[in-house]
PDB file of N, CA, C and O in Angstrom:
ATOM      1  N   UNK A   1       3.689  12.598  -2.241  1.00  0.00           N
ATOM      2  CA  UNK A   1       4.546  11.997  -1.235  1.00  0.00           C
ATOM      3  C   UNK A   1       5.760  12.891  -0.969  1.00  0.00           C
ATOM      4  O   UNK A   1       6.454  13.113   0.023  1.00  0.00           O
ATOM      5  N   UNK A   2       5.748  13.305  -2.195  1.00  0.00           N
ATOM      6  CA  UNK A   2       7.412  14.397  -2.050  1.00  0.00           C
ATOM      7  C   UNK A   2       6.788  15.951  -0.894  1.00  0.00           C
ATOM      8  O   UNK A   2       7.347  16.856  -0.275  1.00  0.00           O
ATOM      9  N   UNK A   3       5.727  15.619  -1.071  1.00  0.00           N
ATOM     10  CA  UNK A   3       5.292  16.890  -0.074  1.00  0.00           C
ATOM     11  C   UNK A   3       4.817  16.657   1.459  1.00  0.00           C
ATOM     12  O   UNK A   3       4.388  17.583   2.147  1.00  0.00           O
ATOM     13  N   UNK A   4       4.956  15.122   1.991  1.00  0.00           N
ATOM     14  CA  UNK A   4       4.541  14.738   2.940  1.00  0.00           C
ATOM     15  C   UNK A   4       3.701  14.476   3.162  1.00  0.00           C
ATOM     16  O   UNK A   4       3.439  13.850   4.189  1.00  0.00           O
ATOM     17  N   UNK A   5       2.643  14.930   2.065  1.00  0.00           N
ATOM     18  CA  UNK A   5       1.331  13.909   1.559  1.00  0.00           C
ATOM     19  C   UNK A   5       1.004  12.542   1.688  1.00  0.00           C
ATOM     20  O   UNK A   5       1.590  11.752   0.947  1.00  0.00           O
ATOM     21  N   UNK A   6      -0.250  11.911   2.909  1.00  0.00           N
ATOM     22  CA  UNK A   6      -0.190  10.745   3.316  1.00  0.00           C
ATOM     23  C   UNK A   6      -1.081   9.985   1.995  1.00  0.00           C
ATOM     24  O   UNK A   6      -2.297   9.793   1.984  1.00  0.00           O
ATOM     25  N   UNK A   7      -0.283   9.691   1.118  1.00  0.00           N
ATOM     26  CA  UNK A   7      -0.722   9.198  -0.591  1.00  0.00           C
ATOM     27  C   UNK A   7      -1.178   7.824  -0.011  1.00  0.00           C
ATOM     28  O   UNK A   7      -0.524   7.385   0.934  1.00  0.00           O
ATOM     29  N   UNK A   8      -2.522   6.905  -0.611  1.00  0.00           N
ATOM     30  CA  UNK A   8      -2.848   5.613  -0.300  1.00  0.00           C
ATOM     31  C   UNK A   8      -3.188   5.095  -1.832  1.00  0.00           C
ATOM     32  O   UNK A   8      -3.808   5.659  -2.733  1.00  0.00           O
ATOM     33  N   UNK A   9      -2.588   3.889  -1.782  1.00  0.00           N
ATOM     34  CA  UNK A   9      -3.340   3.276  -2.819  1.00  0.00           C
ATOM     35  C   UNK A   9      -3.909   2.053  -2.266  1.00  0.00           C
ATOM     36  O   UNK A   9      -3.374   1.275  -1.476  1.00  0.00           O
ATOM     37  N   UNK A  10      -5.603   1.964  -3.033  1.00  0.00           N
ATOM     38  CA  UNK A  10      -6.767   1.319  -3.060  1.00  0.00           C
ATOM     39  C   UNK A  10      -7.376   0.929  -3.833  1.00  0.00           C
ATOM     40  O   UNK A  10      -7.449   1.222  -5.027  1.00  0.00           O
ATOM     41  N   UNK A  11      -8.141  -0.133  -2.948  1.00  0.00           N
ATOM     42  CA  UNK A  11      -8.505  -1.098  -4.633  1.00  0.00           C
ATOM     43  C   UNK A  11     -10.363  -0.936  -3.891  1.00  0.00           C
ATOM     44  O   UNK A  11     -10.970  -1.953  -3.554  1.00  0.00           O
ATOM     45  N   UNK A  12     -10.796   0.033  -3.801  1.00  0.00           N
ATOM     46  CA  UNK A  12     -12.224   0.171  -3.332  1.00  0.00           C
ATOM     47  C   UNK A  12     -13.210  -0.618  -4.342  1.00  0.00           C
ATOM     48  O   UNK A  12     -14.010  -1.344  -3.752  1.00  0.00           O
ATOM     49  N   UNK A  13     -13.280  -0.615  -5.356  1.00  0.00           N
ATOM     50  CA  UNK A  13     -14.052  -1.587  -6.038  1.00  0.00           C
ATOM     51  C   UNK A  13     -12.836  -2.311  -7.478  1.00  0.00           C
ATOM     52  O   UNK A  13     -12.524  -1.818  -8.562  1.00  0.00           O
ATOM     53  N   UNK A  14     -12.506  -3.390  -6.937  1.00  0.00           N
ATOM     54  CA  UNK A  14     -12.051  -3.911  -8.047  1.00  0.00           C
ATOM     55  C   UNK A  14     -12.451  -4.404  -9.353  1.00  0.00           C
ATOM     56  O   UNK A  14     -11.792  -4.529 -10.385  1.00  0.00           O
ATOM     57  N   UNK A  15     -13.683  -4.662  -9.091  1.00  0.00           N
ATOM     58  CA  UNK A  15     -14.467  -5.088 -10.241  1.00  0.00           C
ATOM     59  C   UNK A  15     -14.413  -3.634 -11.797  1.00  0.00           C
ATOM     60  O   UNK A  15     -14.512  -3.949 -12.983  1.00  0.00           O
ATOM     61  N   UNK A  16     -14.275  -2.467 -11.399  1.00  0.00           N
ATOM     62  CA  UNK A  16     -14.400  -1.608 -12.188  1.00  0.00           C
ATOM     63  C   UNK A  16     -13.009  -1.162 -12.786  1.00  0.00           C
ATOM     64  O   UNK A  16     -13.005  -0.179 -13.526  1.00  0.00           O
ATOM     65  N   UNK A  17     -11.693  -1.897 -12.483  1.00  0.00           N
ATOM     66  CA  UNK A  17     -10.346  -1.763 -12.707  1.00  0.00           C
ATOM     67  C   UNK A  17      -9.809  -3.177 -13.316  1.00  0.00           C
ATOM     68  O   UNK A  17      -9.906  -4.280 -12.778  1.00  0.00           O
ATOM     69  N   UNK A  18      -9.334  -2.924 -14.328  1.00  0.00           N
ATOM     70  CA  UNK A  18      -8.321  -4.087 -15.083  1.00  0.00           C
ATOM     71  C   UNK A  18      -7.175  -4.629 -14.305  1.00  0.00           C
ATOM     72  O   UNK A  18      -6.194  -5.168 -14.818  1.00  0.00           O
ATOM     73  N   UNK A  19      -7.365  -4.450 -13.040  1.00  0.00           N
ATOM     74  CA  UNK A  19      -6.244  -5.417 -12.232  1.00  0.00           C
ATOM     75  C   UNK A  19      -6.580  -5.283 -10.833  1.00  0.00           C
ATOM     76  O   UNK A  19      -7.569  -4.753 -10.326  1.00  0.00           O
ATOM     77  N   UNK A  20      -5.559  -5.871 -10.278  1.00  0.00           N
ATOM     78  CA  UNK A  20      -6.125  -5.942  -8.334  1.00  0.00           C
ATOM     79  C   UNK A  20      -5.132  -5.413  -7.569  1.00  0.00           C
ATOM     80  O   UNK A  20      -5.141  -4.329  -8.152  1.00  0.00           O
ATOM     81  N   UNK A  21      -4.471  -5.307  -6.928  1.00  0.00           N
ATOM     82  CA  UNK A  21      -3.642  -4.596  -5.616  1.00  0.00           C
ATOM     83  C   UNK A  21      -2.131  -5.262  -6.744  1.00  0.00           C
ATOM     84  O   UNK A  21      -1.987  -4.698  -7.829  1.00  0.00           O
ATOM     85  N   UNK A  22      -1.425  -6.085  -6.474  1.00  0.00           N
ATOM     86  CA  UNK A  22      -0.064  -6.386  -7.289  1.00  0.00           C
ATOM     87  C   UNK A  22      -0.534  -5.794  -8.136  1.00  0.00           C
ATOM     88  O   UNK A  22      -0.361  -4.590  -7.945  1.00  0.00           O
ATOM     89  N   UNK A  23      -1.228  -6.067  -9.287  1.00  0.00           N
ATOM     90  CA  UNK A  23      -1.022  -6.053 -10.590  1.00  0.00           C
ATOM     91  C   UNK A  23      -0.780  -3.628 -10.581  1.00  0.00           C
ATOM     92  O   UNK A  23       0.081  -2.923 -11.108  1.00  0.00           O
ATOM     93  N   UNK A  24      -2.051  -3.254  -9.704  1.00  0.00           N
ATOM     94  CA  UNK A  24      -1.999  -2.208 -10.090  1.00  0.00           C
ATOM     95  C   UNK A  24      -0.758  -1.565  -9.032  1.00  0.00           C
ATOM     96  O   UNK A  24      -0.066  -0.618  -9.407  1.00  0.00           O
ATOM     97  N   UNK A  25      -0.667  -1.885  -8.355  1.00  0.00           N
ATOM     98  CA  UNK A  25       1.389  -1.311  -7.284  1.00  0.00           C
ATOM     99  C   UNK A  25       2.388  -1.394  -8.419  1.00  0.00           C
ATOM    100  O   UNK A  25       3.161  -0.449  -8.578  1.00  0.00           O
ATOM    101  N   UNK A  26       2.442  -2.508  -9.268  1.00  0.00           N
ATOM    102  CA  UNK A  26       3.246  -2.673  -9.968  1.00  0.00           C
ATOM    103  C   UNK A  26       3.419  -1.560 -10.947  1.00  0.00           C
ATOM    104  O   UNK A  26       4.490  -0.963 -11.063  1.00  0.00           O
ATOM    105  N   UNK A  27       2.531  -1.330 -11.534  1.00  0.00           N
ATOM    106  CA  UNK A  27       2.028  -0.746 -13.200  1.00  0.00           C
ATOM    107  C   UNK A  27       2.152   0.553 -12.313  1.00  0.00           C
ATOM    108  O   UNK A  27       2.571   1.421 -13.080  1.00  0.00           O
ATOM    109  N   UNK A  28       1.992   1.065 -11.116  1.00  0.00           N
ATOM    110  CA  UNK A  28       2.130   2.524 -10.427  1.00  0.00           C
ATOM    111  C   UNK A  28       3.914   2.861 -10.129  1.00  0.00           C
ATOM    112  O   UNK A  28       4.585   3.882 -10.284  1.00  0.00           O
ATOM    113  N   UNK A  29       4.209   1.651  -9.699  1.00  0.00           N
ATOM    114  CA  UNK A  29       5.789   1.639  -9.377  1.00  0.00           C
ATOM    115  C   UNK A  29       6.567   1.831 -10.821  1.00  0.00           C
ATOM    116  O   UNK A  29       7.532   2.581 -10.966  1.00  0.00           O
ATOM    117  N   UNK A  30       6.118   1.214 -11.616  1.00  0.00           N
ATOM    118  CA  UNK A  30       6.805   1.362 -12.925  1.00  0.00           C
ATOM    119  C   UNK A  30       6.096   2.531 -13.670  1.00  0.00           C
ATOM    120  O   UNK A  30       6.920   2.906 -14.504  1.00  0.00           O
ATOM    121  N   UNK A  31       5.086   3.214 -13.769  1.00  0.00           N
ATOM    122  CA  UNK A  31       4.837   4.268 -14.662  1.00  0.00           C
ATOM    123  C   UNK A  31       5.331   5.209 -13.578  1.00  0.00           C
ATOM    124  O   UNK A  31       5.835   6.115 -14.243  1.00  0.00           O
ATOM    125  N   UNK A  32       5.488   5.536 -12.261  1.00  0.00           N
ATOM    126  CA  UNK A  32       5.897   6.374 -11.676  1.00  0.00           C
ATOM    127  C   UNK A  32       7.429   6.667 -11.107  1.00  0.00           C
ATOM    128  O   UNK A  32       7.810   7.645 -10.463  1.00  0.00           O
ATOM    129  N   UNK A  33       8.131   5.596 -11.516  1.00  0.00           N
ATOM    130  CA  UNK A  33       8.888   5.257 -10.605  1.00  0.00           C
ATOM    131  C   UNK A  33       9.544   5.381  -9.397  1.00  0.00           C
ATOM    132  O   UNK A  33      10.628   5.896  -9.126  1.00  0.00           O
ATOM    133  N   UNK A  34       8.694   4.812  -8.695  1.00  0.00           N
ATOM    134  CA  UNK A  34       8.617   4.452  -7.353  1.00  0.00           C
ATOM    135  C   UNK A  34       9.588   3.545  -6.898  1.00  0.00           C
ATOM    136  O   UNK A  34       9.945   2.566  -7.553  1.00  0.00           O
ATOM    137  N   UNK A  35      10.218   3.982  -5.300  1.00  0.00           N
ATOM    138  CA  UNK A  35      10.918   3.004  -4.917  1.00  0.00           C
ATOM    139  C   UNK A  35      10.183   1.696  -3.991  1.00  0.00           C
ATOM    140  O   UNK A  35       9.077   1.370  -3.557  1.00  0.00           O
ATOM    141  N   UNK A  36      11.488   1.247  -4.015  1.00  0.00           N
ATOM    142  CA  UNK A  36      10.190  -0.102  -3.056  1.00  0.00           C
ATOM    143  C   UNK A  36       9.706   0.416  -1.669  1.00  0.00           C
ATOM    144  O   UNK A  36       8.690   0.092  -1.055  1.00  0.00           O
ATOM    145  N   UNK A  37      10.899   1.496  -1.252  1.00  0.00           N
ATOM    146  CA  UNK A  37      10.002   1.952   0.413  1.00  0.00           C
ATOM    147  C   UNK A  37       8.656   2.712   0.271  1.00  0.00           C
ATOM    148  O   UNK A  37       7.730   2.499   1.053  1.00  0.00           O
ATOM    149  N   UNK A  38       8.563   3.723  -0.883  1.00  0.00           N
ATOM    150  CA  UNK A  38       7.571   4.424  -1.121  1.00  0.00           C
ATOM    151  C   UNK A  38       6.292   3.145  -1.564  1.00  0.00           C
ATOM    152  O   UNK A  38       5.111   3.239  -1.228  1.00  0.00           O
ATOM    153  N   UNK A  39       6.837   2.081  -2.317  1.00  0.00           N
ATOM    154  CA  UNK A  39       5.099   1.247  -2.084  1.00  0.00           C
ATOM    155  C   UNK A  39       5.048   0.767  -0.868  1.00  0.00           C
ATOM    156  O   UNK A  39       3.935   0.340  -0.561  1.00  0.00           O
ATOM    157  N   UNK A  40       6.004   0.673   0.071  1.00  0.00           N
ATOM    158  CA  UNK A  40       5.540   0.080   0.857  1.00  0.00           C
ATOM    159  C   UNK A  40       4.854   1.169   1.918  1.00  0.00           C
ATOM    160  O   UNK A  40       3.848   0.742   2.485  1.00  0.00           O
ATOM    161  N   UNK A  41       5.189   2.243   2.186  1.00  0.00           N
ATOM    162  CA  UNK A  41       4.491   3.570   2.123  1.00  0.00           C
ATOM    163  C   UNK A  41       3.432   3.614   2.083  1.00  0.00           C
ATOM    164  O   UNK A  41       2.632   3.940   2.960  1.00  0.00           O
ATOM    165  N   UNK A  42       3.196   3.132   0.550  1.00  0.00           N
ATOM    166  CA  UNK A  42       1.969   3.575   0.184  1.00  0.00           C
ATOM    167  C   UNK A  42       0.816   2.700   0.587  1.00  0.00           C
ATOM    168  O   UNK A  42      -0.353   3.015   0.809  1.00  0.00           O
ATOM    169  N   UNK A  43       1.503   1.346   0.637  1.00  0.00           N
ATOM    170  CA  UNK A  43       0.494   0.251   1.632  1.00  0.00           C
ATOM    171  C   UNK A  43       0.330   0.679   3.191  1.00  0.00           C
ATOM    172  O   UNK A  43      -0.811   0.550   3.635  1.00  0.00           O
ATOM    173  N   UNK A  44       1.284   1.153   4.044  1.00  0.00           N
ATOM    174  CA  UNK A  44       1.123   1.401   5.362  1.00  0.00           C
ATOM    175  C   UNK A  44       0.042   2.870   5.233  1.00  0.00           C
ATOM    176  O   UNK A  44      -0.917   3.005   5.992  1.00  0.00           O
ATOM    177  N   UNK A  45       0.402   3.925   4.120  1.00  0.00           N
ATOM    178  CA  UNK A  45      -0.759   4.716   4.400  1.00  0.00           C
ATOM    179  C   UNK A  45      -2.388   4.195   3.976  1.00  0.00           C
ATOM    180  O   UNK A  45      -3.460   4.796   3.900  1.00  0.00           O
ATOM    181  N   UNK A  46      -2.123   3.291   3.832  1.00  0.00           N
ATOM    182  CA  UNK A  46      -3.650   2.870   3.279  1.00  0.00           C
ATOM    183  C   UNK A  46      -4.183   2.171   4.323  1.00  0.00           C
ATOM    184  O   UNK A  46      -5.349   2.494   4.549  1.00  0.00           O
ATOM    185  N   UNK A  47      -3.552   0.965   5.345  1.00  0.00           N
ATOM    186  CA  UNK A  47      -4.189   0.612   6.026  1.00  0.00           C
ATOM    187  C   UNK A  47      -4.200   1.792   7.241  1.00  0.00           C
ATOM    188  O   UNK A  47      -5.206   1.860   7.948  1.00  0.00           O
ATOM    189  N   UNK A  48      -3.268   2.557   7.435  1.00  0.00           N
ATOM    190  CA  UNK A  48      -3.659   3.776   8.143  1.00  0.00           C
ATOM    191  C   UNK A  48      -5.068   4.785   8.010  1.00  0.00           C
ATOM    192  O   UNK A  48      -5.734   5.299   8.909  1.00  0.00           O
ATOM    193  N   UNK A  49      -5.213   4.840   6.703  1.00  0.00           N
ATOM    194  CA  UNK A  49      -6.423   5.532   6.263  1.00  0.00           C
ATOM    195  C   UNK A  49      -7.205   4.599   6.296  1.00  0.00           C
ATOM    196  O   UNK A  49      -8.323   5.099   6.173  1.00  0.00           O
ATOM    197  N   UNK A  50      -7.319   3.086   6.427  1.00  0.00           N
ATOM    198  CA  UNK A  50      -8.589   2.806   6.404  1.00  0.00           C
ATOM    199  C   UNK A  50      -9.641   2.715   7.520  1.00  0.00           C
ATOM    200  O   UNK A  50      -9.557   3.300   8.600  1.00  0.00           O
ATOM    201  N   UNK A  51     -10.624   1.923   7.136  1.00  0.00           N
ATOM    202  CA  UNK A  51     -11.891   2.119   8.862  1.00  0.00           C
ATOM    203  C   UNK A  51     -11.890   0.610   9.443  1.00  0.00           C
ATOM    204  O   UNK A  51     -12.872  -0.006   9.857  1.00  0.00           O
ATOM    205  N   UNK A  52     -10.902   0.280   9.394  1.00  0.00           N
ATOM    206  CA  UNK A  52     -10.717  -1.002  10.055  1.00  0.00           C
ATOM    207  C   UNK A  52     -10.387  -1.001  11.675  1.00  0.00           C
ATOM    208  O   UNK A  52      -9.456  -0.242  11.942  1.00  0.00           O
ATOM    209  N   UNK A  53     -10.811  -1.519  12.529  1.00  0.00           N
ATOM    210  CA  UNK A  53     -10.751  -1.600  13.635  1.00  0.00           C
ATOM    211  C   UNK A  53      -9.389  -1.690  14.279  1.00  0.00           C
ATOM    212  O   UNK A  53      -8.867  -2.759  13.965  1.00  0.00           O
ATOM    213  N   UNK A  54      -8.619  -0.955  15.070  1.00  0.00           N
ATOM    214  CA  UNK A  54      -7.179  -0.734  15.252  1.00  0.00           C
ATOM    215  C   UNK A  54      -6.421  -1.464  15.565  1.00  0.00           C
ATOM    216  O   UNK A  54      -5.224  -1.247  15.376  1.00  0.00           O
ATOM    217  N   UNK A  55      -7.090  -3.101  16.427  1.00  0.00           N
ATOM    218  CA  UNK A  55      -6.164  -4.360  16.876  1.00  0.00           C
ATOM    219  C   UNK A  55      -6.117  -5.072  15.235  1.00  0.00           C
ATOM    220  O   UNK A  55      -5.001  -5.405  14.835  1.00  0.00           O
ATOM    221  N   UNK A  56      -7.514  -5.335  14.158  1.00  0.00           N
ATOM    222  CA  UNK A  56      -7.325  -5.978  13.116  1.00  0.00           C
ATOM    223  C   UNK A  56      -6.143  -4.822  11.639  1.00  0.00           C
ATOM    224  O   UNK A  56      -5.503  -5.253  10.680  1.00  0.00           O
ATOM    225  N   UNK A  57      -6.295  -3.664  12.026  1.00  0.00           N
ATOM    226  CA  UNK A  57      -5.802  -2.610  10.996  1.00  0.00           C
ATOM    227  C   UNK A  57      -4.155  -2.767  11.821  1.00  0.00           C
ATOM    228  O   UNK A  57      -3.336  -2.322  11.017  1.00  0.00           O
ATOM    229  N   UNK A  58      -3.521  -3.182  12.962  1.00  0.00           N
ATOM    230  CA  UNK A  58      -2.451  -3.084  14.089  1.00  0.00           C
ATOM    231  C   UNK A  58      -2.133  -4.513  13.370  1.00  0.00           C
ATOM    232  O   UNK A  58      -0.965  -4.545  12.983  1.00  0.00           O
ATOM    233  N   UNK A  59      -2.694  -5.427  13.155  1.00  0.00           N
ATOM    234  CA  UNK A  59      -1.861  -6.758  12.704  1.00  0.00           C
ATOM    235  C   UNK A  59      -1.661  -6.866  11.630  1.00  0.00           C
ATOM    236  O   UNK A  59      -0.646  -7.488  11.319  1.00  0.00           O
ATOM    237  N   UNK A  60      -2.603  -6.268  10.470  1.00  0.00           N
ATOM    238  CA  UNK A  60      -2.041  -6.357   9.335  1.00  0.00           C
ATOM    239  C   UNK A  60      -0.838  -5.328   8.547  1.00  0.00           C
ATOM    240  O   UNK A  60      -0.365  -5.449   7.417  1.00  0.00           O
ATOM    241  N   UNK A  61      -0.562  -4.321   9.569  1.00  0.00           N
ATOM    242  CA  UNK A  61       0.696  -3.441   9.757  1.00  0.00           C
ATOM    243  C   UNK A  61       1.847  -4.169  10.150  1.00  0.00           C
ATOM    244  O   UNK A  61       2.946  -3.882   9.675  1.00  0.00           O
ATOM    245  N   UNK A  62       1.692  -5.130  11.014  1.00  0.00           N
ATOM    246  CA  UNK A  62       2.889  -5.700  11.851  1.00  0.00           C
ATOM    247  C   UNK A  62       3.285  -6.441  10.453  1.00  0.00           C
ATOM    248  O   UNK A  62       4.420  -6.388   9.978  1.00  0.00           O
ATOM    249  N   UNK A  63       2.186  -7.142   9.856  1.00  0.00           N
ATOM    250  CA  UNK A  63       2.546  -8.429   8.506  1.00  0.00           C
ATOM    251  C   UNK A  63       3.478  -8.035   8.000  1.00  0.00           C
ATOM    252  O   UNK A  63       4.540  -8.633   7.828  1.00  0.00           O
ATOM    253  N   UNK A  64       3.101  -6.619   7.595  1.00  0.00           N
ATOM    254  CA  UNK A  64       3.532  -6.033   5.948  1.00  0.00           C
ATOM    255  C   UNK A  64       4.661  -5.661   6.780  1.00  0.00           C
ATOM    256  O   UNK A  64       5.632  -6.295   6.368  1.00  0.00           O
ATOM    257  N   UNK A  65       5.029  -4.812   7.913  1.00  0.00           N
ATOM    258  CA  UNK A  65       6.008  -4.613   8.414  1.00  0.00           C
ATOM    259  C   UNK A  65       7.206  -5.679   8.178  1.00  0.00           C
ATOM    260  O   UNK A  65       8.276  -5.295   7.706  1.00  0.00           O
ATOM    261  N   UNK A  66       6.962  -7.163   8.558  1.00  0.00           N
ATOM    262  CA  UNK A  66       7.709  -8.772   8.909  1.00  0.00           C
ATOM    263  C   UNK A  66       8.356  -8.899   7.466  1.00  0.00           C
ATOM    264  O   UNK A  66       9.541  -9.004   7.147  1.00  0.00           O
ATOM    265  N   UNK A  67       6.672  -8.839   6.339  1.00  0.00           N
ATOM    266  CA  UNK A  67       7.225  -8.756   4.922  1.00  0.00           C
ATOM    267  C   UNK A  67       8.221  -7.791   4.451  1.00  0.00           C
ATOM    268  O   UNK A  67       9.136  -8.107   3.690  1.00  0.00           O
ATOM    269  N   UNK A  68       8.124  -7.177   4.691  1.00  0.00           N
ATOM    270  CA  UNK A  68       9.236  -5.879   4.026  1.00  0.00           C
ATOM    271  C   UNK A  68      10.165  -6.025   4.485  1.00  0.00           C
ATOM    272  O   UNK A  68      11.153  -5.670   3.841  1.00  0.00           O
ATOM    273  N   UNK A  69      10.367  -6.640   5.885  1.00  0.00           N
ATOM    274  CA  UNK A  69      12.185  -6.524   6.238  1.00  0.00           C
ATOM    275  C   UNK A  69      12.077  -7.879   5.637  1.00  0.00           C
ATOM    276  O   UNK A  69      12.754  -7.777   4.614  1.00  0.00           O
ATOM    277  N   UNK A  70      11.629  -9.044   5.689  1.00  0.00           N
ATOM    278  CA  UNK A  70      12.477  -9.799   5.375  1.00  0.00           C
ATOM    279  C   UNK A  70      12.800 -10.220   3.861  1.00  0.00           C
ATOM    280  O   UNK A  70      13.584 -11.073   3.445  1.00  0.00           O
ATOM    281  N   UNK A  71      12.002  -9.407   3.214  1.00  0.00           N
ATOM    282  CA  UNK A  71      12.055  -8.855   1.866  1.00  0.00           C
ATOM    283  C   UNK A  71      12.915  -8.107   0.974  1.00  0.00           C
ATOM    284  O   UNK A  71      13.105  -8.270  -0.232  1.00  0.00           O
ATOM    285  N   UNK A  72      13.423  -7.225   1.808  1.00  0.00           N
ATOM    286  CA  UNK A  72      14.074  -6.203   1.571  1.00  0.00           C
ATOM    287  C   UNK A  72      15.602  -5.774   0.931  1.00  0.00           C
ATOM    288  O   UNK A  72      15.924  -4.589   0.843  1.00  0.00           O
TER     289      UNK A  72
END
C-alpha cells in the first residue's frame, strides 16, 4: 500500500481459514498496524478488484462509503 499497490483483502474460500472478513481485518489491522482508512482501503480495493457487476459492485461501495463516514 505504501507503494500504491491496489492491496485487497479476501475471504475467497472461508471454509479453509479460522475466521471470516471482521475476524480476519481485525487480526490484519492489529498484526500490521493498520489504520482505519487503510482497512477501509483495503475493502474499497477489493470490491474494486472484484467480478461483480458495476451497478451491484457501485452500491456496495456507496454502503461502505455511508459506513465509514458515519463511523469515523
Amino acid at each position: 500500500m505504501e507503494k500504491a499497490l491496489r492491496v485487497t483483502f479476501n475471504s475467497d474460500v472461508p471454509a479453509y481459514f479460522p475466521g471470516y472478513m471482521t475476524e480476519n481485518l481485525i487480526a490484519t489491522q492489529q498484526a500490521a498496524d493498520l489504520s482505519r482508512d487503510q482497512i477501509v482501503q483495503l475493502s474499497v480495493n477489493a470490491f474494486e478488484g472484484g467480478w461483480l457487476p458495476s451497478e451491484e459492485r457501485d452500491g456496495y461501495l456507496a454502503q461502505l462509503t455511508r459506513f465509514a463516514s458515519a463511523h469515523g
